[in-house]
C-alpha positions as CSV (number, residue, x, y, z in Angstrom):
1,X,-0.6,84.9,-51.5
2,X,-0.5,83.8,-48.1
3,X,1.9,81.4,-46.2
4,X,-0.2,78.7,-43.9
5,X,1.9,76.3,-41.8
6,X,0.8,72.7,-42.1
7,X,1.8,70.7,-38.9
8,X,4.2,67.8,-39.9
9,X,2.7,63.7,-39.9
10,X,3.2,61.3,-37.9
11,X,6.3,59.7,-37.0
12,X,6.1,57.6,-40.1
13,X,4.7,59.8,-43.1
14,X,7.3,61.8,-42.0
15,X,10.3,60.8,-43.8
16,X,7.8,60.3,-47.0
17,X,6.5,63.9,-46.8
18,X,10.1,65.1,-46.7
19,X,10.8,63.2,-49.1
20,X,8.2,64.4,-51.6
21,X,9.0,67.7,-51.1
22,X,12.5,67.5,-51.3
23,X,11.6,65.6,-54.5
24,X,8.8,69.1,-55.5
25,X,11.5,71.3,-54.4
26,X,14.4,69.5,-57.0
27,X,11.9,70.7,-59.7
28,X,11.4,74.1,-59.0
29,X,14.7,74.6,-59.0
30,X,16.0,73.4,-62.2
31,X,13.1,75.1,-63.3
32,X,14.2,78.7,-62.1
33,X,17.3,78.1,-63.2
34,X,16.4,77.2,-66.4
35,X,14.1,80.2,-66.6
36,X,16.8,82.3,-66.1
37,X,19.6,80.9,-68.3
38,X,16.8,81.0,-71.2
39,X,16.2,84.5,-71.1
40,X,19.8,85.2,-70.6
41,X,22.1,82.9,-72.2
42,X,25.2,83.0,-70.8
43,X,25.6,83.5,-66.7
44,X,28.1,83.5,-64.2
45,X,28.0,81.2,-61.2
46,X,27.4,83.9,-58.5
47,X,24.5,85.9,-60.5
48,X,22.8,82.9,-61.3
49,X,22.6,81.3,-57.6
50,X,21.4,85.1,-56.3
51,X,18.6,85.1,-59.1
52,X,17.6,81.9,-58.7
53,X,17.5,82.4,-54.5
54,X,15.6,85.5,-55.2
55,X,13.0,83.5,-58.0
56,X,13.0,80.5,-55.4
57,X,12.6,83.2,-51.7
58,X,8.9,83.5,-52.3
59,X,8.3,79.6,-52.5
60,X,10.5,78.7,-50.1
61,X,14.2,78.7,-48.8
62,X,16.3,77.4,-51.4
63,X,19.5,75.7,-50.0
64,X,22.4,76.7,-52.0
65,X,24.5,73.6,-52.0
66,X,20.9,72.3,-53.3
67,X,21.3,74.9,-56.2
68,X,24.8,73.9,-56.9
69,X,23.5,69.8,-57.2
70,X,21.2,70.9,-60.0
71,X,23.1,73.2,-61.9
72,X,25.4,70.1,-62.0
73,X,22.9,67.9,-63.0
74,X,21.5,70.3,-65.7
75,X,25.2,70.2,-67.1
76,X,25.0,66.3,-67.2
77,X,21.9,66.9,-68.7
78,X,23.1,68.9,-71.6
79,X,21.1,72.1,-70.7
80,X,23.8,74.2,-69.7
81,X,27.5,74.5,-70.4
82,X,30.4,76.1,-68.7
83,X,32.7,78.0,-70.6
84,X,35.7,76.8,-71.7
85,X,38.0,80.3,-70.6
86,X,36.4,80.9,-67.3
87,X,34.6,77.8,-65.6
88,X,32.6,80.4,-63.7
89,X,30.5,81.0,-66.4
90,X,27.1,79.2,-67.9
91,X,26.4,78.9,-71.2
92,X,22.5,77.4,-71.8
93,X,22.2,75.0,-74.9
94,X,18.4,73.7,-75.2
C-alpha cells in the first residue's frame, strides 16, 4: 500500500470534500470498534481507544475525541454496553 497526497479543491468543494470524509471516516471507525468488541466481548475504555487507534493508524489519524463520539453513539445504538460495576468497561450486545 502506498500513501499518495491529493491536493485539496477549490475554495468551494472544499468544505464538501471535508465533509465526506469526515462523514467516510465516522464509518470506519464504528466499524473498527465494532470489530474489536466482537471478537472480544467485553473491553475497557482505554484498550479499546489504543486498538482501535492502532486498527484506524494505517488509514489515517483517528482523532480520539472522534472515537469517544462513536463509541457513544454505538451505545445509543444498542451495540455496546457499559457495565453496570465499573463504567469503564464495554460490554458488546449485537
Amino acid at each position: 500500500m502506498r500513501r499518495i497526497k491529493i491536493p485539496l479543491p477549490p475554495v468551494d468543494e472544499r468544505k464538501k470534500v471535508i465533509e465526506d470524509v469526515d462523514k467516510d471516516r465516522r464509518y470506519a471507525i464504528d466499524a473498527a470498534i465494532v470489530r474489536i468488541m466482537k471478537s472480544r466481548k467485553v473491553l475497557g475504555h482505554q484498550q479499546l481507544v489504543l486498538e482501535c487507534v492502532e486498527q484506524l493508524g494505517r488509514m489515517f489519524k483517528p482523532d480520539i475525541k472522534a472515537i469517544k463520539k462513536r463509541i457513544e453513539d454505538l451505545i445509543t445504538r444498542d451495540y455496546l454496553e457499559r457495565d453496570k460495576e465499573n463504567p469503564n468497561i464495554f460490554k458488546y450486545l449485537a
